[in-house]
C-alpha positions in Angstrom: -120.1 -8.1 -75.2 -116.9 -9.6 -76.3 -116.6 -13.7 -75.4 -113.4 -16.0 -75.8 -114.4 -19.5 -76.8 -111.4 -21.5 -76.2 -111.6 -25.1 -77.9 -112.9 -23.5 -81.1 -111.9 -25.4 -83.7 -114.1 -28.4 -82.0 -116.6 -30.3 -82.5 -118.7 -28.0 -80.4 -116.6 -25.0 -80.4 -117.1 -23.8 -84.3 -121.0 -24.0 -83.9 -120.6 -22.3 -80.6 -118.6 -19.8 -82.2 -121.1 -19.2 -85.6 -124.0 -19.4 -83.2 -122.9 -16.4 -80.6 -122.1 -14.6 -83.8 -125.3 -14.8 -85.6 -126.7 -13.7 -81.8 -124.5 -10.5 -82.2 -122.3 -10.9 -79.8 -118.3 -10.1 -80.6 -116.5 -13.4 -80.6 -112.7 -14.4 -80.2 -111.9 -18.0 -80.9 -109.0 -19.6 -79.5 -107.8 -23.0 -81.7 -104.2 -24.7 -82.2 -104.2 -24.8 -85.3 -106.2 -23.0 -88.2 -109.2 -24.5 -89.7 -109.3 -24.5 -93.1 -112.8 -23.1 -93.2 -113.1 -19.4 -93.3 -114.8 -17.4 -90.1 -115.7 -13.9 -89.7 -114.8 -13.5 -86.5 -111.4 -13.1 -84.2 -109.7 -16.3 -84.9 -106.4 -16.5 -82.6 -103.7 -19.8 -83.2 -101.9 -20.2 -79.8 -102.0 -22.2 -76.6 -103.4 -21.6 -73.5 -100.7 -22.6 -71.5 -98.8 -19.6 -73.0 -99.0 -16.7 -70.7 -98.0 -14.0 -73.5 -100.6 -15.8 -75.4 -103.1 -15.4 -72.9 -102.6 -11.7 -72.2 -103.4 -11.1 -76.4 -106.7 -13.4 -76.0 -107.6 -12.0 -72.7 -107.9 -8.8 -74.0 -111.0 -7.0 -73.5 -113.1 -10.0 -72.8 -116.0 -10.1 -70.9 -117.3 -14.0 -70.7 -114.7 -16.9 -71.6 -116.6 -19.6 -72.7 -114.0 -22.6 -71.8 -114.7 -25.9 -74.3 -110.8 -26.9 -74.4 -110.1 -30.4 -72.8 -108.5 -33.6 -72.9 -111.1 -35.9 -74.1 -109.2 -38.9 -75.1 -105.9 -40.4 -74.3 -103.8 -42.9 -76.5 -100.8 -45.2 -76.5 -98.6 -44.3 -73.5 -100.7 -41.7 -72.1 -104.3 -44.0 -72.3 -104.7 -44.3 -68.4 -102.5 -41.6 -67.5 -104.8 -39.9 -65.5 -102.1 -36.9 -64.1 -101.9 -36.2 -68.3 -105.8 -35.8 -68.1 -105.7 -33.7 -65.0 -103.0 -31.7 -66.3 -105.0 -31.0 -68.9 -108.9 -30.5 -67.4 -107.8 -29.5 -64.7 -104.9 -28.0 -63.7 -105.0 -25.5 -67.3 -108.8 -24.6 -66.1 -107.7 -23.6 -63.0 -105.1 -21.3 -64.2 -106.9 -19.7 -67.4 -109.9 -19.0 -65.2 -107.1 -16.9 -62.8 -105.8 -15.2 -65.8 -109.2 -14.5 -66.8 -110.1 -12.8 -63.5 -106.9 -10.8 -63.5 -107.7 -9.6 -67.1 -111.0 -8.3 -65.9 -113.4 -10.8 -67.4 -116.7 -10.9 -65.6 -118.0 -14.2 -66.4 -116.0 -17.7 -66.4 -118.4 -20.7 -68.3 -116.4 -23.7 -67.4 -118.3 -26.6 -69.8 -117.7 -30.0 -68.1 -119.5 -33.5 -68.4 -122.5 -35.0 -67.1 -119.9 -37.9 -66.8 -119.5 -36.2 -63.6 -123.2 -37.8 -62.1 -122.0 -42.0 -63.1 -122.7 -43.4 -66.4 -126.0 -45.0 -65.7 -129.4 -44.0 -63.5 -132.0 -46.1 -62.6 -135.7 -45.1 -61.1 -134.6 -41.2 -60.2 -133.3 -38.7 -62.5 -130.1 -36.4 -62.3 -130.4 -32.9 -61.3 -127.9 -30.3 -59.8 -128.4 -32.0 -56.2 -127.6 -35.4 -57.1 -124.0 -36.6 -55.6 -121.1 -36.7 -57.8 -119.8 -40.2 -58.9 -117.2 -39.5 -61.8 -116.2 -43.1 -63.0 -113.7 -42.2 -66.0 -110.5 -40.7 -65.6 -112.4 -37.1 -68.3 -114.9 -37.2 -65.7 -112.9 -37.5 -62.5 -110.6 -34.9 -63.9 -113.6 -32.6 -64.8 -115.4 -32.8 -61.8 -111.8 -31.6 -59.6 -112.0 -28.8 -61.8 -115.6 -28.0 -60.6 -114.4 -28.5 -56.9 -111.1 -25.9 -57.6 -113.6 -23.4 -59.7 -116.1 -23.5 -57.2 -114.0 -23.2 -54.2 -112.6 -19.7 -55.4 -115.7 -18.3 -57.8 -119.2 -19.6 -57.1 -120.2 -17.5 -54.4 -119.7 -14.6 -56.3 -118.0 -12.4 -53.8 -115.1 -11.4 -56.7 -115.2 -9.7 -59.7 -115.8 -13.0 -61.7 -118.4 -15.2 -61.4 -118.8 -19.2 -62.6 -121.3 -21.1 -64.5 -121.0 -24.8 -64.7 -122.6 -26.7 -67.4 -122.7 -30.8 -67.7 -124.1 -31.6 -71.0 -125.1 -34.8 -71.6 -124.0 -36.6 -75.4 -124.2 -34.2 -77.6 -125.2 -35.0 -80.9 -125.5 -33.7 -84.6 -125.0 -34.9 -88.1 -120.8 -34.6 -87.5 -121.0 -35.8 -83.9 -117.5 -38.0 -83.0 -117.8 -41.0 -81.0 -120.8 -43.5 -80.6 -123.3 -41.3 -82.1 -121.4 -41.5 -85.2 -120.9 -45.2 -84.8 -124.9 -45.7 -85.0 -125.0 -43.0 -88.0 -122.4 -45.3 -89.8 -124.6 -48.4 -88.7 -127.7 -46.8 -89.8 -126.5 -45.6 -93.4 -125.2 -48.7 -94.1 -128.6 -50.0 -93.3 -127.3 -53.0 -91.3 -130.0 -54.7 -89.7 -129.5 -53.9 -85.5 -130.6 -56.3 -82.7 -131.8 -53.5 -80.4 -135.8 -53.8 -80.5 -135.7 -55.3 -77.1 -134.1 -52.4 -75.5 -135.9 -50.5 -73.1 -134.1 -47.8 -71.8 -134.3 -43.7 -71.3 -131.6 -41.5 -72.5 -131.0 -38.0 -72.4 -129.0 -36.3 -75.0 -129.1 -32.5 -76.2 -128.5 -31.7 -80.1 -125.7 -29.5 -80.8 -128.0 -26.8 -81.9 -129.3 -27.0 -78.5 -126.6 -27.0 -76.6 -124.7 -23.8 -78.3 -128.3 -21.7 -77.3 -128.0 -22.7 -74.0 -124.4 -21.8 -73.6 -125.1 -18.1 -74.7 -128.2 -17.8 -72.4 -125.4 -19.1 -69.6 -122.9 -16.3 -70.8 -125.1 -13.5 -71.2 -128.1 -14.2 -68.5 -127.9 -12.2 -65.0 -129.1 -14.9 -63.0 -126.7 -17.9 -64.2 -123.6 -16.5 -62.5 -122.8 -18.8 -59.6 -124.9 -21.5 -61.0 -124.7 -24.9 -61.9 -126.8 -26.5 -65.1 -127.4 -30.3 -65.8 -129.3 -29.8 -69.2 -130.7 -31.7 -72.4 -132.8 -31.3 -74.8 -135.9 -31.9 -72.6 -137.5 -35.1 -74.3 -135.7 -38.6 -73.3 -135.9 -41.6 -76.1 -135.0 -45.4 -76.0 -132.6 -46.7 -78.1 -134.9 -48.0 -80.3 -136.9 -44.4 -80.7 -133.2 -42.8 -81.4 -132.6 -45.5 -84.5 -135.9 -45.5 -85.9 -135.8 -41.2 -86.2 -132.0 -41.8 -87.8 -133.6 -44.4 -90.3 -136.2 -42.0 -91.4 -133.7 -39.2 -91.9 -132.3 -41.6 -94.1 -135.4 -42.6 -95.8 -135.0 -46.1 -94.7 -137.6 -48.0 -93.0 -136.1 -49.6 -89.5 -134.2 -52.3 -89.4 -134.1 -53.6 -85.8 -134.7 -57.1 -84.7 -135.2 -58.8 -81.0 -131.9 -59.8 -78.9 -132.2 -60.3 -75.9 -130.4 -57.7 -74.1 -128.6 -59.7 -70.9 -127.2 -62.0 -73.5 -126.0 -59.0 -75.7 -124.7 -57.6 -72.4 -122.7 -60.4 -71.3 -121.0 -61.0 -74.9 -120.0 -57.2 -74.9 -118.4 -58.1 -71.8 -116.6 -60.7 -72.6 -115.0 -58.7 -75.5 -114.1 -55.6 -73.0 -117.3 -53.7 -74.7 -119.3 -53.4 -71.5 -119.3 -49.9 -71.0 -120.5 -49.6 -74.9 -123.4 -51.9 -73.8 -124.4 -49.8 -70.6 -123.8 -46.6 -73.0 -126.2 -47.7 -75.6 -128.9 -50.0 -74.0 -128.4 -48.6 -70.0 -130.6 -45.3 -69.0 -129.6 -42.0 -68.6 -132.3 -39.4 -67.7 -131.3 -35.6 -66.7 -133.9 -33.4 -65.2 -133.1 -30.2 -66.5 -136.1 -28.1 -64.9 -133.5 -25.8 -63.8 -132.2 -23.9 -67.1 -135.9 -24.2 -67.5 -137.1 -22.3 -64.5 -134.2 -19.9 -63.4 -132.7 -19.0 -66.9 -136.4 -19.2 -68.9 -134.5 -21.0 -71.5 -136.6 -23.4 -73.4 -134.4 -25.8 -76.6 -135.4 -23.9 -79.4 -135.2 -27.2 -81.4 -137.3 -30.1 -81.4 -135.3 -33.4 -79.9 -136.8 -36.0 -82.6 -136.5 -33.6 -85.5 -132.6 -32.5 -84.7 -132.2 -36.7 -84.7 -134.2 -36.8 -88.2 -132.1 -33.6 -89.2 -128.6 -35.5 -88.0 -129.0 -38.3 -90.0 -129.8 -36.8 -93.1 -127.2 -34.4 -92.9 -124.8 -37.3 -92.1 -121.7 -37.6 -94.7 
């Protein structure tokens, strides 16, 4: 089985790409520009708005695996939100066309779990709950969904879809707020968050690349949706104290109180940090579970000890 991961030279997409390879699966990994890092598999430099580009990395594949987005916008562009769709979705919609022409059998579309809100309080998110993108990445993922499933998730075609909405994803190089608390946490700064009370769910990269080849390679994920995560939900304060002893430092959190915290953060514009950090998040993922057998082949708590000793 030959698979395009597009996005490759990602965050997510080069373990996605060493991971289906070390599974045995032929791999073609689309990037922008070349990594400096070596790979033993199809490495192709080239966009994917480039139909004669397309037509080279189309070739002969049977599952596109599509990581390639528009994550963050900056200076004249940072609440354009046609750039984003442009981008998310309008791109998605035609690569998955291409793909389908080219005879690919399987489309993986990766979105956001940005798609459900940012915050959940007494239930859990599943595949049922109702949409409510609040960011302009998650509105413009989520019209993707509605254009993919429109055309491909009944399966009638020659192609078929698999969503996924991953929640954060985390590891020892993560970008973004996970890195921010790695930072915080080697530097051993002492952290007012033993107050905080909260659920997340969050699914370690190592995780998340297993589950996206079960979703390109499984008979019965074609057509399907898949909220998933690592299975094991942690407070904030559960989430520092296993990055502390990854970096053989005994915790260093203290008691704010949190509505005070809250209110500062908003008065600074930092309020969706706050609701990020001390806010809930919980993902029932019984799904992937039940339907695809898959069970996260690594432990939550010990991928957050590994992250943090890893961390550079």
């Amino acid at each position: 089985m030959k698979v395009l991961v597009t996005g490759a030279s990602g965050f997510i997409g080069q373990s996605l790409c060493e991971h289906l390879q070390s599974s045995g699966l032929s791999v073609r990994a689309q990037m922008r520009r070349r990594q400096a890092s070596a790979a033993d598999y199809d490495c192709l430099i080239g966009e994917l708005d480039d139909p004669a580009f397309l037509s080279i990395a189309l070739a002969g594949v049977d599952v596109v695996i599509h990581l390639a987005g528009r994550a963050h916008q900056f200076g004249k562009d940072a609440a354009n939100l046609n750039a984003m769709m442009a981008v998310n979705r309008d791109l998605t919609v035609r690569l998955a066309a291409e793909a389908e022409r080219n005879g690919v059998k399987r489309f993986v579309f990766v979105s956001s779990i940005g798609v459900n809100g940012v915050e959940t309080d007494s239930a859990s998110i599943d595949e049922r709950s109702p949409p409510n993108p609040i960011k302009d990445y998650a509105l413009s993922k989520h019209e993707a969904e509605i254009a993919l499933s429109a055309r491909y998730i009944d399966q009638s075609g020659p192609m078929d879809l698999v969503i996924i909405r991953p929640p954060l994803v985390y590891a020892a190089n993560a970008p973004g707020n996970f890195r921010k608390l790695l930072k915080l946490v080697d530097k051993g700064i002492p952290l007012p968050f033993s107050g905080v009370a909260n659920q997340r769910s969050m699914i370690s990269l190592n995780n998340l690349t297993d589950f996206m080849r079960v979703c390109a390679t499984h008979p019965s994920a074609g057509g399907e949706l898949f909220v998933v995560s690592d299975g094991q939900d942690f407070s904030l304060p559960e989430i520092l104290q296993a990055l502390f002893e990854g970096k053989s430092k005994a915790p260093r959190l203290f008691y704010f109180p949190v509505t005070l915290m809250s209110a500062a953060a908003r008065l600074v514009g930092k309020g969706a940090l706050m609701t990020q950090l001390c806010g809930s998040f919980v993902i029932n993922s019984e799904k992937a579970r039940t339907l695809l057998n898959w069970v996260p082949p690594f432990s939550a708590r010990d991928e957050l000890v590994k992250s943090a000793r890893d961390f550079k």
